[in-house]
MIBA-133455 format. One record per residue (C-alpha): residue in three letters; x, y, z. Coordinates in steps of 0.1 Angstrom, whole numbers, plus 2048, in hexadecimal, padded with zeros to 3 digits. Layout:
N
ALAXYZ ...
***
This chain:
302
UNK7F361D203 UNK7EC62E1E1 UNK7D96501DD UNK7BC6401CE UNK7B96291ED UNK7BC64820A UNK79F65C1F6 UNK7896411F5 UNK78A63A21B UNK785662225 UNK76965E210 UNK75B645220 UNK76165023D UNK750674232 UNK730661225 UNK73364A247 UNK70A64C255 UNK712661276 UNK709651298 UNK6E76602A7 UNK6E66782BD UNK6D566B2DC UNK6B96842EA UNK6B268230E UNK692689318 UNK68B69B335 UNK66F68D34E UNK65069D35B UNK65F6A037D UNK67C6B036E UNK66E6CC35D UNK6566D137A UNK6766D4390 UNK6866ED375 UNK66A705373 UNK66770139B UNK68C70939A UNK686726382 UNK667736390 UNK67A7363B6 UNK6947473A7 UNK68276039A UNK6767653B5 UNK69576B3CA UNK6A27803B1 UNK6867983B6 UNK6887993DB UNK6AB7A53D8 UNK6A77BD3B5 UNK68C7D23C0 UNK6977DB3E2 UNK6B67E73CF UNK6A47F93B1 UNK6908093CB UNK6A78123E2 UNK6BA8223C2 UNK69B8363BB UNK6928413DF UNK6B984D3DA UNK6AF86C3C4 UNK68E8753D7 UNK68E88F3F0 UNK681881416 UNK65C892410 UNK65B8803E8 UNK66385C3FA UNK64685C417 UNK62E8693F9 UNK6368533E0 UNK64F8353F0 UNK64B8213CB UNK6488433B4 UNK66084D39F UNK67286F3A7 UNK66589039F UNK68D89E393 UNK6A588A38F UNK6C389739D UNK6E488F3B6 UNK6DF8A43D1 UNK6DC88B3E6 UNK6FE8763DD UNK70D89C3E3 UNK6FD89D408 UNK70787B40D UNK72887D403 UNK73189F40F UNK71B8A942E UNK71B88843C UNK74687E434 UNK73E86141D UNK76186C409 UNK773866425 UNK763849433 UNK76583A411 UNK78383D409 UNK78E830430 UNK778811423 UNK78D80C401 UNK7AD80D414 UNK7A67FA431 UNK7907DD41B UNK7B07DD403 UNK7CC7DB416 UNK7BA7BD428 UNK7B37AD40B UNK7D57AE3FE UNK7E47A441B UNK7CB788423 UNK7CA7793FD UNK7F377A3FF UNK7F676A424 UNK7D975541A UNK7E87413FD UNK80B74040A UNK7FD72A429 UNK7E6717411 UNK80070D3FD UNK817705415 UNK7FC6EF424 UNK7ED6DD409 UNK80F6D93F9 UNK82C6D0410 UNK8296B442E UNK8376CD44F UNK8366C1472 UNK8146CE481 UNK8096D845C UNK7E86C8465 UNK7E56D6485 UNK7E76FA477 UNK7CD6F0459 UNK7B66E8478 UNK7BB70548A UNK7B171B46F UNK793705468 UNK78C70E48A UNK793733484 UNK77173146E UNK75E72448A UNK7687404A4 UNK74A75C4AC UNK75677B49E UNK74478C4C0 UNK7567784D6 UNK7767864CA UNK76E7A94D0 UNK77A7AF4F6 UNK79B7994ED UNK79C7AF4CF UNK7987D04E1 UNK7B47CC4F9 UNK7CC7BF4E3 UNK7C97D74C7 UNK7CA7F14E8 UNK7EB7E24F7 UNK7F87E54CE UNK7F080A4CC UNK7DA8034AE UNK7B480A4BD UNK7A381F4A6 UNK7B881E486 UNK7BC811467 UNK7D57F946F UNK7C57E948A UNK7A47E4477 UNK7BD7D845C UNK7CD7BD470 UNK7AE7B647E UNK79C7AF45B UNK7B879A450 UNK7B978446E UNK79677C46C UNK796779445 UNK7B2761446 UNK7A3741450 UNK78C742434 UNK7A274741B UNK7BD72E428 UNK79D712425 UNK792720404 UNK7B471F3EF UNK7BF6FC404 UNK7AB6E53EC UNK7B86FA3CD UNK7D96F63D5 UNK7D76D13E1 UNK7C56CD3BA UNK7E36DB3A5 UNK7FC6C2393 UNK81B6B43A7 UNK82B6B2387 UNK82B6D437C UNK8376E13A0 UNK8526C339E UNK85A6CE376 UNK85D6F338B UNK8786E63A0 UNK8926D2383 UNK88E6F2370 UNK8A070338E UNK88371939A UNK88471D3C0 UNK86871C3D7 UNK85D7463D2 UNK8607433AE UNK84E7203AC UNK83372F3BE UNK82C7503B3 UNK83474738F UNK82572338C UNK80D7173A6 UNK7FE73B3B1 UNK7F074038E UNK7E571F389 UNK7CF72B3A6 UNK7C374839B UNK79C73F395 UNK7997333BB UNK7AF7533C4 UNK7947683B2 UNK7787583BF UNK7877573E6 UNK7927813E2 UNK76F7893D7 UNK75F7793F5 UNK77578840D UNK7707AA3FB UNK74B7A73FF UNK75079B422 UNK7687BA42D UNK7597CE41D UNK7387C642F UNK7497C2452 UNK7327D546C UNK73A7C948C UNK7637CA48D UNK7627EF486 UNK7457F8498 UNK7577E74B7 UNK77C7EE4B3 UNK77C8124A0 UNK76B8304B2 UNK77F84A4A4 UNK76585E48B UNK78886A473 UNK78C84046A UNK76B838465 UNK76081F44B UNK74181B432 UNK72E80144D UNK73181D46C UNK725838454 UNK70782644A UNK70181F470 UNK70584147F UNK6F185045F UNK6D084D475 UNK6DD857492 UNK6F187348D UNK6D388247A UNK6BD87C497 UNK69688248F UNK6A1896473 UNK6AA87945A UNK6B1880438 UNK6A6861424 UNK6B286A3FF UNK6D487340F UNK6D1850421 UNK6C7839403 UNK6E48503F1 UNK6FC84040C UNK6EE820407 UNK6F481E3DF UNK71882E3E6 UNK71E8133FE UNK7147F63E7 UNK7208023C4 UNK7407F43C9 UNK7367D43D4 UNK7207D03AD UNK73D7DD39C UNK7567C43AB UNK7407A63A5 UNK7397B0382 UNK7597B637C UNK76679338A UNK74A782385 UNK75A76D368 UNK77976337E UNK75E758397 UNK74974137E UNK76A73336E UNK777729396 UNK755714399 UNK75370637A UNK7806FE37F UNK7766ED3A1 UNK7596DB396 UNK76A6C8377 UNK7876BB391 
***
């Protein structure tokens, strides 16, 4: 084919009338059900702002400023209270109890976790099936109903009221989850990439940890900021299973803020506690929040 002869067809092919773009019109109903949609999530998104905005405000009010004016906006602003709070009332300690606690579990229980998915979801064991459904089951189990069992047994272990015990204790309750989270992701990877793995001469650690564990990584994000939310919301494990005052966590502080105060409650100190207890949570979603998105969007186009 001559010179001449290519140039001609590119430009023809240039000056080629382009296929219409097909506009879909959207219905009546449809846009009736979009601004329903829209206006109902306005709506929820207000019901859980302003009880944070003012709870944030309240936060740098003294106790006489909040019963005078509740919806006011503070005559100083200053952090006396977050001092009181944190000092006076042994939020440092507590929080950082809380930080170690919530992280060794989550290590622990995202590391545990996808080992036994993958194991699961990827290899055909004897009773592999039968373990899948007992930690389906696991998610079924009333965390109350655990707590005398739980009681003795950390008691016989020497590990009632400490760290470790609450540790153990988050993880084995975190684990189910996180087995029946990461099972489809693994199940969804490639064969061929684990079996390419294996005639390259990786072994099972390596072809794990270096080939199927970060094809996983937008479910692993998603499944570790769940069960960071979730441990580090857990009320009624410490509440029931850690009565000494030294390894208190954030949830047992907020509890015994009222009470320890008796009538003499300090309100701005309180609300103080309250923002110190949920800052983290905001600044881990925001942070992760991408990895999150990307793991829904991943699992949806499969």
């Amino acid at each position: 084919m001559s010179t001449e002869t290519r140039t001609a067809i590119t430009i023809d092919k240039r000056n080629a009338p382009r296929r219409p773009v097909r506009k879909v019109k959207s219905s009546a109903g449809d846009k009736a059900v979009g601004g329903a949609s829209h206006v109902i999530l306005a709506l929820w998104s207000l019901v859980v702002i302003l009880p944070m905005v003012w709870t944030l405000i309240g936060s740098f009010k003294t106790t006489p400023e909040i019963f005078s004016s509740p919806f006011g906006l503070p005559a100083e602003w200053n952090f006396d209270n977050y001092v009181n709070a944190w000092v006076n009332n042994n939020f440092g300690q507590m929080f950082l109890n809380t930080i170690i606690v919530v992280g060794v579990s989550l290590v622990l229980v995202m590391m545990l976790g996808a080992m036994c998915a993958y194991v699961l979801a990827r290899f055909s064991l004897p009773g592999s099936r039968v373990i899948y459904y007992l930690m389906l089951a696991g998610l079924t189990f009333p965390v109350f109903l655990a707590i005398v069992p739980l009681f003795f047994i950390l008691q016989g272990m020497g590990l009632l009221n400490t760290l470790p015990g609450l540790i153990l204790t988050y993880v084995a309750f975190a684990l189910p989850f996180t087995v029946f989270f990461l099972y489809s992701f693994f199940k969804s990877l490639p064969y061929e990439i684990q079996e390419a793995a294996y005639v390259d001469g990786a072994s099972e650690w390596r072809t794990f940890f270096q080939v199927m564990l970060p094809m996983a990584k937008p479910g692993m994000a998603a499944v570790a900021i769940m069960n960071f939310l979730g441990l580090w919301n857990q009320f009624l494990l410490p509440i029931s299973l850690n009565t000494n005052t030294d390894n208190y966590v954030l949830s047992q502080g907020m509890a015994n803020f009222a009470s320890a105060a008796g009538y003499q409650v300090d309100f701005g100190a309180m609300f103080a506690a309250v923002m110190i207890t949920i800052i983290p949570v905001l600044l881990v979603y925001v942070l992760f929040q991408r990895q999150l998105q990307g793991s829904v969007s991943q699992g949806t186009s499969r």
